[in-house]
C-alpha positions in Angstrom: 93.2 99.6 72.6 97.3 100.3 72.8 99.1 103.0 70.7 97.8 106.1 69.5 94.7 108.4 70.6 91.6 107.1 71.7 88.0 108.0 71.6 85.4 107.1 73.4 81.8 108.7 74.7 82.5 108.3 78.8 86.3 108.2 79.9 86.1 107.0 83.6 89.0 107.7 85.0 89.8 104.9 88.2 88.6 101.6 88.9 87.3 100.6 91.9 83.9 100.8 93.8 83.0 103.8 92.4 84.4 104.1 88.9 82.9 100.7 88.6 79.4 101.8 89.5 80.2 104.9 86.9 81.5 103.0 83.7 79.0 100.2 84.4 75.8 103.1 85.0 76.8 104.7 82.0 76.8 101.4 80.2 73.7 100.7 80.6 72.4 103.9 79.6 73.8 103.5 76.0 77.2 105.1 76.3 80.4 103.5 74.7 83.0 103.7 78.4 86.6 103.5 78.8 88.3 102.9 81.9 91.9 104.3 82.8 93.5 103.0 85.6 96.9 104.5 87.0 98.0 101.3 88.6 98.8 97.2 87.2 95.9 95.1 86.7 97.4 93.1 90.1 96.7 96.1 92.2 93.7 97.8 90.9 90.4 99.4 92.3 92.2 101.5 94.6 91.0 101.8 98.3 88.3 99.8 97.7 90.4 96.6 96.8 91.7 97.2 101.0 88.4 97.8 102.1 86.8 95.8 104.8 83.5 96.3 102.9 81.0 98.1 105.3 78.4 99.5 103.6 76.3 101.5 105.9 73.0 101.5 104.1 69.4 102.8 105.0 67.0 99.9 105.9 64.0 99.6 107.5 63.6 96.6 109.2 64.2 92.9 108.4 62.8 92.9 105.0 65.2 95.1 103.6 68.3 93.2 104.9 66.8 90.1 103.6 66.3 91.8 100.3 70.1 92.3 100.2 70.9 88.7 101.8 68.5 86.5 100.3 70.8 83.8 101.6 69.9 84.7 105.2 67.9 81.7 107.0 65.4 81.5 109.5 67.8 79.6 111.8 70.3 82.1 111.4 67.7 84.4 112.0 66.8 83.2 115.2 69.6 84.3 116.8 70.2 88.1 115.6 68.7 90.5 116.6 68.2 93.6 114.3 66.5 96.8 114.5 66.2 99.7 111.9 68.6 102.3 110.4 66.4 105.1 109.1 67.1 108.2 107.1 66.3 110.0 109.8 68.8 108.0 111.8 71.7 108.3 109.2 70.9 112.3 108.9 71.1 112.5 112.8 74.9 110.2 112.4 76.5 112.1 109.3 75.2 116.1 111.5 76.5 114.6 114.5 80.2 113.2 113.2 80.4 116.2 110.9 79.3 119.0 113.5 76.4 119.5 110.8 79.0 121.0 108.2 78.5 118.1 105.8 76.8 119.3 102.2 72.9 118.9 102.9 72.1 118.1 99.5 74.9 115.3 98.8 74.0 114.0 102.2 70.4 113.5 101.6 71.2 112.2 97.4 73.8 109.6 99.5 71.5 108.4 102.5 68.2 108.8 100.2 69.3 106.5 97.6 71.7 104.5 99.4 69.4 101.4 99.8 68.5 101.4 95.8 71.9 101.5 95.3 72.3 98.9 96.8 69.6 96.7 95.1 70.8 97.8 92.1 74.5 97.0 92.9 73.1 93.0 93.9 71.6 93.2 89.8 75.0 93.5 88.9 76.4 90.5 91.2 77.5 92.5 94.1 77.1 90.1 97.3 76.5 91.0 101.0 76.1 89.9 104.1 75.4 90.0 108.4 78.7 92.1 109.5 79.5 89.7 112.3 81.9 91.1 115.0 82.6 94.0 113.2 79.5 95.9 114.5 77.7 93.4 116.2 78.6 91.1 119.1 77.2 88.0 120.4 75.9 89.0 123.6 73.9 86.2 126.0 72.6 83.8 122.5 71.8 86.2 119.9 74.1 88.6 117.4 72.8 92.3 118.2 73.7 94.8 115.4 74.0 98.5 116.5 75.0 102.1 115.0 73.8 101.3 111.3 76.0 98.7 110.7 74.3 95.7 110.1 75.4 95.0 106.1 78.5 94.5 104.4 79.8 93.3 101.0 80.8 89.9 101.0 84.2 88.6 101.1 85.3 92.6 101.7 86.7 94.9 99.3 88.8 92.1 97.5 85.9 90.3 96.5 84.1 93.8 96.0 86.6 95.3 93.3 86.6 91.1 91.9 82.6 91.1 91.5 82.7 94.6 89.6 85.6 93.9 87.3 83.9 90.0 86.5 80.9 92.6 85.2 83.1 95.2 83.6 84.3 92.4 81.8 81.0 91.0 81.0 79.7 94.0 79.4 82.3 94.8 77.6 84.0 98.0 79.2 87.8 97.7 78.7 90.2 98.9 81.3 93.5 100.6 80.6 95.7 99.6 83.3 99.1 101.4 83.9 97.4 104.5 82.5 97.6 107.5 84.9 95.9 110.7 83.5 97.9 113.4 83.7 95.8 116.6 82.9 92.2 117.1 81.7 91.6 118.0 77.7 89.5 121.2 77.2 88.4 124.3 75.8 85.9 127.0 76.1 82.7 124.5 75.2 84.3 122.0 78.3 85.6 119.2 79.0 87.1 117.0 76.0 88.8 114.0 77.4 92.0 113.4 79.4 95.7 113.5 78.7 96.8 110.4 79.9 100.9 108.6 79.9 100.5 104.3 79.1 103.3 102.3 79.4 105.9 105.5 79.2 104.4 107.1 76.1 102.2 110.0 76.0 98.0 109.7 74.7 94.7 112.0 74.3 91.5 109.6 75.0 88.9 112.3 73.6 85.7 111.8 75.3 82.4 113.6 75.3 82.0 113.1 79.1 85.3 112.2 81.5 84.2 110.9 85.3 87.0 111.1 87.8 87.0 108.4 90.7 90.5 108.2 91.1 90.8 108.8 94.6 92.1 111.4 97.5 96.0 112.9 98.1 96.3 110.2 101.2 99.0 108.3 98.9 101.1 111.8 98.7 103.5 112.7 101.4 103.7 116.2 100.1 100.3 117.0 100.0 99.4 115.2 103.1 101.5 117.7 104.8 100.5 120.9 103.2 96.9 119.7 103.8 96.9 117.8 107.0 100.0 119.3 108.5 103.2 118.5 110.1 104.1 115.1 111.1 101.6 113.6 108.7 104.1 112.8 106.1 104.8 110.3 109.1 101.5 108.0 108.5 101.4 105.3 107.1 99.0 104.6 103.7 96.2 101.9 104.5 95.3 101.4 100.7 96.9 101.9 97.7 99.8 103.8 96.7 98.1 105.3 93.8 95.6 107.3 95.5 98.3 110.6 95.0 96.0 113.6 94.0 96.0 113.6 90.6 92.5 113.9 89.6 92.0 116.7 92.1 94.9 118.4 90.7 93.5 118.3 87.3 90.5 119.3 87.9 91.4 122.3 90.4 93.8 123.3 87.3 90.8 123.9 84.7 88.5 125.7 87.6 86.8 123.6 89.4 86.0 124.3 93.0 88.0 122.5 95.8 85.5 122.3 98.9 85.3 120.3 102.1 87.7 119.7 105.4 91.0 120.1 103.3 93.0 119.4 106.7 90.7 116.7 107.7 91.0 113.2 107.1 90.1 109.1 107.7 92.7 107.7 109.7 92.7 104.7 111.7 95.0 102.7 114.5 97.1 100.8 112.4 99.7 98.1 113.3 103.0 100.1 113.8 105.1 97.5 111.8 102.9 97.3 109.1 104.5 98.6 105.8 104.3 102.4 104.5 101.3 101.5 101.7 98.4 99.3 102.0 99.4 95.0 101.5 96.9 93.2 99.7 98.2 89.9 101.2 96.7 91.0 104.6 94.2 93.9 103.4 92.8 95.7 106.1 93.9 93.6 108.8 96.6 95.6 110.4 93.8 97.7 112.0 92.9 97.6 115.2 89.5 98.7 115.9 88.3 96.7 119.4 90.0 99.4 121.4 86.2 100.6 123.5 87.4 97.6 125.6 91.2 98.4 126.0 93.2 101.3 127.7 95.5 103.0 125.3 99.1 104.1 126.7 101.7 106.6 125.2 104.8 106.4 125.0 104.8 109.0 128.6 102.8 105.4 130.0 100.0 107.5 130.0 96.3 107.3 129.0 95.2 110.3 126.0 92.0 110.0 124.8 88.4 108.5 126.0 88.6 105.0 124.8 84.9 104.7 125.5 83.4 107.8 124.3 81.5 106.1 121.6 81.1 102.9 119.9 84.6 102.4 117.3 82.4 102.7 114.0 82.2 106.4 115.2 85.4 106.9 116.7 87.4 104.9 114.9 88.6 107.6 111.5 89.8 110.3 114.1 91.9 108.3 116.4 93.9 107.1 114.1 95.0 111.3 113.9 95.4 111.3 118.1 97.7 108.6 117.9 99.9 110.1 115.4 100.2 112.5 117.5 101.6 111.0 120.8 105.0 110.6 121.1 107.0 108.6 118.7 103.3 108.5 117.0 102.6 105.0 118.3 100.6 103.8 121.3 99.7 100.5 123.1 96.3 98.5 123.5 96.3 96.7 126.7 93.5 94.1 127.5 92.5 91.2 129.9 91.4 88.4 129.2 87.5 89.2 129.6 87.0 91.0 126.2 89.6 88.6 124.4 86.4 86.7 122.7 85.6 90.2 121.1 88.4 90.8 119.3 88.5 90.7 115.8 90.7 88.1 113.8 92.7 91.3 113.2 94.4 90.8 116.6 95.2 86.7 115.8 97.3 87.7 112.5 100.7 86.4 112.2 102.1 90.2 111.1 100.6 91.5 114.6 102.7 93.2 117.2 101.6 92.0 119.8 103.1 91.3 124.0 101.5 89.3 126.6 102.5 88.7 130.2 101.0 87.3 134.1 101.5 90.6 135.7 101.4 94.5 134.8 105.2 94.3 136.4 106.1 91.9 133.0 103.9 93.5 130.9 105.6 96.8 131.5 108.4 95.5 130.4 107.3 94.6 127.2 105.8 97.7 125.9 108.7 98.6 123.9 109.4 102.5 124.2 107.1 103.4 126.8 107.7 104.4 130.4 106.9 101.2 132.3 106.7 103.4 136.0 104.6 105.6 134.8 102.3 102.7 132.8 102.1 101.0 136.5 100.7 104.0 138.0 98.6 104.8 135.1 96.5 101.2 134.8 96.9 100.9 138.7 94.9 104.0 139.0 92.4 103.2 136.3 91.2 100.0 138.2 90.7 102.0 141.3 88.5 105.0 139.7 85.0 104.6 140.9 82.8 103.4 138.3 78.4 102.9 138.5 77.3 99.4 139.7 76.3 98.4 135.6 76.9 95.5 134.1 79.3 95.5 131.1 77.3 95.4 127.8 79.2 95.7 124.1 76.4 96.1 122.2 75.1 99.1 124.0 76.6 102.2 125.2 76.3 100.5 129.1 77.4 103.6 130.7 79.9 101.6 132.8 82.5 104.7 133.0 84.7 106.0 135.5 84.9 109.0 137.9 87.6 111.1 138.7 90.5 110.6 136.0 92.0 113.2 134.1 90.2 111.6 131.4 87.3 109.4 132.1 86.6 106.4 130.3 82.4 106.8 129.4 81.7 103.3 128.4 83.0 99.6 128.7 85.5 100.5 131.8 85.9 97.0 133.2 88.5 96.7 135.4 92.0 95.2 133.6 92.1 92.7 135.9 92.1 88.9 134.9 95.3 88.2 133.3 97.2 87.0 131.1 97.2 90.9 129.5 98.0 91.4 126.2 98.8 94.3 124.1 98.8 95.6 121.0 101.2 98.3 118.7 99.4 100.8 116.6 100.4 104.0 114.9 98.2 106.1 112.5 97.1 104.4 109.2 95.4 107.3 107.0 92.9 105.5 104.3 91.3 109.1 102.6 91.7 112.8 102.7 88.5 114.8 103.2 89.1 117.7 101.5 88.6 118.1 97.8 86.2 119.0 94.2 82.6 120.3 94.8 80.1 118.4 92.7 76.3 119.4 92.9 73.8 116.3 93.2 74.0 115.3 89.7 77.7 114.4 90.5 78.7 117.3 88.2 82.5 118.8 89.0 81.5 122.4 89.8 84.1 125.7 89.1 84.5 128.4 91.3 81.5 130.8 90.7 79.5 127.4 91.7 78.5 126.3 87.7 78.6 122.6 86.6 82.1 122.4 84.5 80.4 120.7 80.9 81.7 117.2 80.9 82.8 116.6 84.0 82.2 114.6 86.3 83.2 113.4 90.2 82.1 110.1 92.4 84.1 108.6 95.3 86.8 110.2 97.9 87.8 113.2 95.6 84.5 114.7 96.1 84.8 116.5 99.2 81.9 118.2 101.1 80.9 115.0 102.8 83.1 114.7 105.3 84.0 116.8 108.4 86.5 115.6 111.4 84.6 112.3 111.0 83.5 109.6 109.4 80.8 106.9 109.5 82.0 103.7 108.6 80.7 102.4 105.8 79.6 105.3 104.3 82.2 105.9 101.8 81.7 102.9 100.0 77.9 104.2 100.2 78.9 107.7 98.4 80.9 106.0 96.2 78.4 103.5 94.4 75.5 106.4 94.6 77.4 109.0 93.2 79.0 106.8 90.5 75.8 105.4 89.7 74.3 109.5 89.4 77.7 110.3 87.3 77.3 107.4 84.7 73.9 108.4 83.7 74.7 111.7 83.5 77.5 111.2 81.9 75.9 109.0 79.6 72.8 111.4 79.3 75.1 114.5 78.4 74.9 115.3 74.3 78.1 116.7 72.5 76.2 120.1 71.5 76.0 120.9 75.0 79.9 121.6 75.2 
């Protein structure tokens, strides 16, 4: 399919997680798909390709993880110990993180279906697995998982975006890489197709249903700011470059509704040395997520935020935003050596920055642009804050907190006292905006009186509505597949008299 204008029944527009799940739903509900894809066949998928692959799914004890991993063993068994992660229990996580502005409607059709989703995502040779030491520790002889996060996709988003396009490929779909759209075809009956620029030259794909899962504005300094607000053209891009606003754009353009937290977004603690867009050589290993068991210090040598207010997977998308904005927008993670065993191999990467020293006096030194007097003071009176006679737990919140700081740390505030100490340099990494196009739960781009736009369709991190100050990790690969999966069928459902 080069030269000329093309025609097709469902244009999807993207290609990772959930463009996938939309080309391949509509697929199999009888509909002739195209795939567009803004960047090179080396770098496509989008976000998903840098994701770690959480997928924070409903499940209801064992049975249903086992479902998922039928490689799991009864040895391996022995030593993890699992609970449940109802949908009463993901309601209660997306209200909490959200302060209960998140759509109720996409929020149930996302947790409701999330676990079918994910069955039907294993028929089409997604693989997962335990999420060891990303949210569960071993703690005395057994792996505990807490906070939802028990399942994630196999070999991360790499091998994610690798399994979908191995069963793109397989079906049939073909993929237009180096193909960004560039505004949406219509008329007074809808949606028609998209207008699209391959390899330099200008092309119509006419479609009777278009799908757009081409991703957020993160990738696009200029909006970022506008949106987010000053100093956020300073962030670095976790994923892909690609991710610019384009589908948004087009679809605000012909009506449609923007909706959600428009200056809101997913940011993380990123390594401040890592490059300005996402590297696929090291994927999402420049972030630095084991901070619940670290003290965080400014440039000023000063502590600025609760390090222990909550376990990471709930913390971890709005720090990123609180480091950006310290001083310089970086900060330091300082540990001892009695959590070192629970750090992630994302602190053993060679492209880490990373200082170690005896004493707090060398350490101090070290901590390139911060105020080592200050930092002395700062740690010195950390270690002497009162704190409840607990013990130190990292798979629960253990309540081990101090008293009597300007901020108190609320869990897992050990004393930083066994060294060698060792540090580590973040800054903010953004990975998705939050705001963006209001879809109902048939995945249908809405306009602005709140009416489905014929032909159009939305699934992934250009929906907004979800999202509100926080995030759940795991979840967005979660809306993703569901609302891809919704969008192909309907898509695929839609006939050509009802434009």
């Amino acid at each position: 399919m080069s030269g000329g204008d093309l025609e097709t029944d469902v244009l999807v527009v993207g290609a990772g997680n959930a463009a996938a799940c939309a080309a391949l739903s509509a697929h199999e509900h009888g509909a002739r798909v195209l795939m567009i894809e803004a960047a090179p066949e080396d770098q496509r998928g989008g976000n998903s390709t840098y994701t770690g692959g959480m997928f924070r799914v409903v499940y209801n004890g064992l049975a249903d993880v086992r479902a998922l991993i039928p490689d799991l063993t009864d040895a391996e068994l022995a030593n993890v110990e699992l609970d449940t992660y109802t949908e009463d229990q993901y309601f209660d996580d997306i209200g909490r993180l959200t302060q209960y502005r998140a759509d109720p409607d996409l929020a149930e059709t996302m947790i409701r279906q999330s676990l079918d989703t994910a069955r039907w995502m294993q028929s089409k040779g997604v693989r997962f697995q335990l999420a060891y030491g990303v949210h569960g520790f071993k703690h005395g002889n057994r792996f505990k998982f807490w906070g939802g996060g028990a399942v994630q996709v196999w070999g991360g988003g790499a091998e994610l975006v690798k399994a979908w396009h191995a069963r793109l490929a397989r079906e049939g779909i073909p993929v237009l890489y180096q193909t960004p759209a560039l505004s949406l075809l219509c008329d007074d009956e809808g949606v028609k197709g998209v207008r699209a620029r391959r390899l330099g030259k200008t092309l119509d794909v006419r479609a009777k249903s278009v799908i757009l899962a081409c991703g957020g504005f993160e990738s696009n300094a200029e909006m970022r700011t506008r949106y987010l607000g000053p100093g956020w053209d300073l962030a670095k891009v976790r994923g892909t470059k690609y991710n610019t606003g384009g589908g948004i754009n087009m679809a605000l353009a012909i009506g449609a509704m923007p909706t959600g937290h428009w200056s809101g977004c997913h940011a993380t603690e990123w390594d401040m040395n890592a490059p300005p867009f996402g590297d696929l050589s090291v994927g999402d290993s420049f972030q630095k997520h084991q901070y619940p068991f670290c003290i965080y210090i400014n440039a000023r040598g000063e502590r600025f935020l609760d390090e222990g207010a909550d376990f990471h997977t709930f913390t971890y998308a709005r720090y990123g935003g609180e480091v950006l904005k310290q001083p310089g927008q970086f900060a330091w993670q300082v540990f001892d050596q009695k959590v070192t065993h629970l750090l992630r191999e994302d602190y053993r990467i060679k492209r880490c920055t990373r200082v170690q020293a005896d004493s707090f006096e060398a350490l101090a030194q070290k901590l390139e642009g911060v105020d080592g007097r200050k930092f002395l003071e700062t740690v010195a009176a950390y270690n002497a804050a009162p704190r409840p006679d607990v013990p130190f737990d990292p798979n629960v919140r253990d309540g081990l907190c101090t008293r009597g700081l300007a901020i108190d740390k609320s869990n897992w505030a050990q004393k930083l006292d066994q060294p060698p100490y060792h540090a580590y340099g973040v800054t903010c990494g953004i990975t998705f905006t939050f705001g963006g196009l209001a879809i109902n739960p048939r995945a249908e781009v809405l306009d602005t009186a709140e009416r489905p736009i014929a032909g159009l369709y939305a699934a992934g991190e250009l929906v907004g509505g979800l999202y509100y100050h926080n995030y759940g990790s795991g979840s967005g690969l979660v809306s993703g597949a569901v609302f891809g999966r919704i969008a192909g069928r309907e898509a695929a459902a839609k006939p050509s008299a009802d434009r």
